[in-house]
C-alpha positions in Angstrom: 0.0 0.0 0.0 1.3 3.1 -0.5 1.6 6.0 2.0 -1.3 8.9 2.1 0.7 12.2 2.0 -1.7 14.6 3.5 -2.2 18.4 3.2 -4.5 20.6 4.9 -6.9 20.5 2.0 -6.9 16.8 2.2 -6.7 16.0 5.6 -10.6 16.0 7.2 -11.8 14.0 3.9 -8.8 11.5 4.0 -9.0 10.5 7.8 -13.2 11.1 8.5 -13.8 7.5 8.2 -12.2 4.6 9.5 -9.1 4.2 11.3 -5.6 6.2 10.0 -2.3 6.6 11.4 -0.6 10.0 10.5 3.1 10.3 11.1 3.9 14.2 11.4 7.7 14.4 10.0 10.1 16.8 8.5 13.1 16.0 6.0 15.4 17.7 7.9 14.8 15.0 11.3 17.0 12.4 11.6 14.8 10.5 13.5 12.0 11.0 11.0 14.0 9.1 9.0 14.5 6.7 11.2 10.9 5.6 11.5 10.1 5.9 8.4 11.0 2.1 7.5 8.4 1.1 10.5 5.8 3.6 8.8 6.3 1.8 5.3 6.3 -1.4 7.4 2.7 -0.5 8.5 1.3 0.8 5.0 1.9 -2.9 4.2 1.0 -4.5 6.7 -2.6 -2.9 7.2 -3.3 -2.5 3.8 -6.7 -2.1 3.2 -7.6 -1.7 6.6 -5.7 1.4 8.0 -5.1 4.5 6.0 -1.1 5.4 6.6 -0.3 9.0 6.2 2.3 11.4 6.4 2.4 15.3 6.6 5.5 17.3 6.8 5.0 19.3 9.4 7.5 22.4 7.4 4.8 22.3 4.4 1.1 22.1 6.4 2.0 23.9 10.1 -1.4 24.5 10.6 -1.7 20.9 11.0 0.9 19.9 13.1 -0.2 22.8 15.8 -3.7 21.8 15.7 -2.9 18.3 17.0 0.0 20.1 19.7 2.8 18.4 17.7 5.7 20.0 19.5 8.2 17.6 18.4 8.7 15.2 15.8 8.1 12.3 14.7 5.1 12.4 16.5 2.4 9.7 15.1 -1.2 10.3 15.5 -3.9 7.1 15.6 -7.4 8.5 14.5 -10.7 7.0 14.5 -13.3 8.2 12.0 -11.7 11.8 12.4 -10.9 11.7 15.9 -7.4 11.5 17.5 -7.4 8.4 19.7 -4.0 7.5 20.5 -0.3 9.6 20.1 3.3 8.4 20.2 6.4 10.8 19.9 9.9 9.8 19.0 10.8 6.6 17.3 8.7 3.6 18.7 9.1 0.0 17.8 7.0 -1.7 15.1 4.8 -3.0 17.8 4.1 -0.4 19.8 2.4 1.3 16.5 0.9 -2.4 16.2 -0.9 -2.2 19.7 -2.0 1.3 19.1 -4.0 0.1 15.6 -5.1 -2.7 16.8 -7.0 -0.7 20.5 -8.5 1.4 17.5 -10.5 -2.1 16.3 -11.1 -3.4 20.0 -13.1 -0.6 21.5 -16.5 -0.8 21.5 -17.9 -0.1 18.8 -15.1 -0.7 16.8 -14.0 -1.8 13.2 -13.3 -5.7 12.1 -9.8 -6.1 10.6 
């Protein structure tokens, strides 16, 4: 699957329904970079069942204050437009794992 790059024009509609996990980034982070194998990872791994997104946080500001990213990578679980869940710094594969996977066991919630 590929990653969702997301700009303020196409954030709402992207991420309104279902479950998506945005990873707010810059080029210049090193540990941006870092993650970004786990993010691809995760685009391939929920493919078809989770939207994985990025948004450089130099490029859509707005964005990135509007869900108080102060520091980066921060990565953002949202359920049919809501922010559920948020990580910052690098994580393993599996805590981003256990955060998508809360998002389909709350009540309520979506069948992977």
């Amino acid at each position: 699957m590929e990653i969702i790059h997301l700009t303020t024009e196409t954030f709402m509609e992207t991420i309104k329904e279902g479950v998506s996990l945005v990873d707010f980034w810059a080029d210049w982070c090193g540990p941006c970079h870092m993650l970004a194998p786990t993010i691809e990872a995760l685009a391939i791994k929920y493919e078809g069942a989770v939207k994985v997104c990025k948004i450089d946080v130099d490029a859509e500001p707005a964005l990135a204050q509007t869900f108080g990213v102060m520091s980066i990578p921060t990565v953002i679980v949202f359920k049919d437009g809501a922010p559920t869940l948020k990580a910052t710094g690098v994580q393993p594969l599996e805590a981003y794992d256990e955060m998508i996977e809360m998002q389909f066991t709350i009540k309520g919630g979506l069948e992977l």
